[in-house]
C-alpha positions as CSV (number, residue, x, y, z in Angstrom):
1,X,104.3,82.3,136.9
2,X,105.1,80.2,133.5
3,X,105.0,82.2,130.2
4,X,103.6,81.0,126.8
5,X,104.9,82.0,123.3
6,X,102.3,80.2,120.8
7,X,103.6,81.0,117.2
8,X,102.1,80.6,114.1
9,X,102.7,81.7,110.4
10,X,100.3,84.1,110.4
11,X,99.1,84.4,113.9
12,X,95.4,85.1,112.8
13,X,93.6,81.4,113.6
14,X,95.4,78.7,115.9
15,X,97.3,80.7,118.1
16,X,94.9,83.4,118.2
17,X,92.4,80.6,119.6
18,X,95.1,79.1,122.1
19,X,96.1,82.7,123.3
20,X,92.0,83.0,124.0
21,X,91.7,79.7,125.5
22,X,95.2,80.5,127.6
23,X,93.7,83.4,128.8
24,X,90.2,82.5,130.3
25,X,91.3,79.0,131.3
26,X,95.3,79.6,132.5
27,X,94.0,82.8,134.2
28,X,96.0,83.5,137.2
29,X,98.6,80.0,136.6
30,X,100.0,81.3,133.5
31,X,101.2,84.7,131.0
32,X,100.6,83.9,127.6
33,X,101.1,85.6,124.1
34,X,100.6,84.4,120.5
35,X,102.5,85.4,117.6
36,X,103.5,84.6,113.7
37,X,106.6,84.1,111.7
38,X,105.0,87.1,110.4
39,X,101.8,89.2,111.6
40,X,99.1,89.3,109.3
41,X,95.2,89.5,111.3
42,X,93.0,88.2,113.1
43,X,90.7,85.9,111.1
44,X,87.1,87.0,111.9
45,X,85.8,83.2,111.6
46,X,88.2,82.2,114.6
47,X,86.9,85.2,116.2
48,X,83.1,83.9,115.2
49,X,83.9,80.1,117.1
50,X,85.7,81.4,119.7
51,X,82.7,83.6,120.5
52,X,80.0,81.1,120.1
53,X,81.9,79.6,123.4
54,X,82.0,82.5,125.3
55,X,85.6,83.5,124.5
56,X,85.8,87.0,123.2
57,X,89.2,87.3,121.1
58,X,88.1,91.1,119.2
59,X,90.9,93.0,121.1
60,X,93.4,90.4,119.7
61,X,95.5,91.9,117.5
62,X,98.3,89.7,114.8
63,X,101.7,90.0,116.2
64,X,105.0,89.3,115.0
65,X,107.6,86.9,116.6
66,X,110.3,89.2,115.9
67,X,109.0,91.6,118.0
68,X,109.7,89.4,120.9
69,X,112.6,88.3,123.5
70,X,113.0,84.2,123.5
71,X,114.4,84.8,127.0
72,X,110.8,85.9,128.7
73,X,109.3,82.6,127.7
74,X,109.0,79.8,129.4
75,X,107.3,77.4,126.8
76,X,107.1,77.9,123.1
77,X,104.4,75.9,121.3
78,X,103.7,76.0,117.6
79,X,100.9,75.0,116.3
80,X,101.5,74.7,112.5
81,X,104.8,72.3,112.0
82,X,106.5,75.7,111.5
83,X,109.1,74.7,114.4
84,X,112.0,73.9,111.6
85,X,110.9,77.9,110.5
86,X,111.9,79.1,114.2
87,X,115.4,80.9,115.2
88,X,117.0,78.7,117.5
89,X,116.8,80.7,120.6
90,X,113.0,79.8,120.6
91,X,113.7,76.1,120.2
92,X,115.8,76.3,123.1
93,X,113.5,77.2,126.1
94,X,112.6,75.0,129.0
95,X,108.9,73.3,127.0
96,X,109.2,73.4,123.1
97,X,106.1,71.0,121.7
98,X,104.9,71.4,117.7
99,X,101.0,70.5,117.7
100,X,100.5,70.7,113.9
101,X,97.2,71.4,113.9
102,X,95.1,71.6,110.4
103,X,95.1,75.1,109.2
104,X,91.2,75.7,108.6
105,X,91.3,78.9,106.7
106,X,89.1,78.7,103.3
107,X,87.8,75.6,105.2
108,X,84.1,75.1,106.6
109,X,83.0,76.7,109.8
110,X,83.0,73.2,111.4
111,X,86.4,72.6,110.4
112,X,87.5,75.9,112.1
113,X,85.3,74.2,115.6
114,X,87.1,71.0,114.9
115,X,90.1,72.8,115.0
116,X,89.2,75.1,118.0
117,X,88.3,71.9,120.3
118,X,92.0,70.4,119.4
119,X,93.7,73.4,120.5
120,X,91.6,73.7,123.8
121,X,92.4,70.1,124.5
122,X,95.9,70.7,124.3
123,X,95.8,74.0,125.6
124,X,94.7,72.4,129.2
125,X,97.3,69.7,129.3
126,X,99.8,72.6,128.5
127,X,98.4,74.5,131.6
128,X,97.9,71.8,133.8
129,X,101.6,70.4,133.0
130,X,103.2,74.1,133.3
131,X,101.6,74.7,136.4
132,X,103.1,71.8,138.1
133,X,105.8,71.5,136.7
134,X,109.1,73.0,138.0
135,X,110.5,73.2,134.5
């Protein structure tokens, strides 16, 4: 089974909603974790649009990439253009993509849904392409 590192700067909106969506929709094809250049929380807004879904992200807690091995991941995604920010061991695995989403904190509640539909979109051709692939 493929394993997902999504990384962030703060790990508290984007890749705490594609670690959700990962989970519910990648159950049983993929792992998955989500993590920031540095931890911070989780931002009770994403946890707000996630839930309005029916994705339940409370128990997800801000972690920090440094915390974890490059080597147990399969693909890396960030979502923030903070790619160039990454140690190059986490560059260097088999899938490395940089979404650069918009980062909707102070924003409006519909830019945080925007946002939320552009990372399940990619989040699904990320699962679909991992789990047929023989990266």
């Amino acid at each position: 089974m493929k394993s997902i590192m999504y990384v962030c700067k703060k790990n508290s909106r984007r890749s705490q909603m594609a670690e959700g969506f990962t989970k519910v929709l990648g159950k049983d094809k993929v792992k998955v974790t989500s993590s920031g250049l540095a931890s911070s929380e989780v931002d009770p807004i994403t946890i707000q649009v996630m839930s309005e879904i029916g994705i339940d992200i409370r128990d997800q807690k801000s972690k920090a990439l440094s915390d974890f091995n490059p080597d147990d991941y399969d693909a890396v995604i960030s979502l923030c253009g903070c790619g160039v920010n990454l140690p190059q061991e986490w560059l260097l695995r088999d899938v490395f993509e940089d979404w650069q989403l918009d980062d909707p904190e102070g924003e409006s509640i519909d830019t945080f849904r925007r946002v939320r539909d552009q990372v399940k979109e990619r989040v699904i051709k990320l699962i679909d392409q991992l789990s047929v692939s023989k990266v």
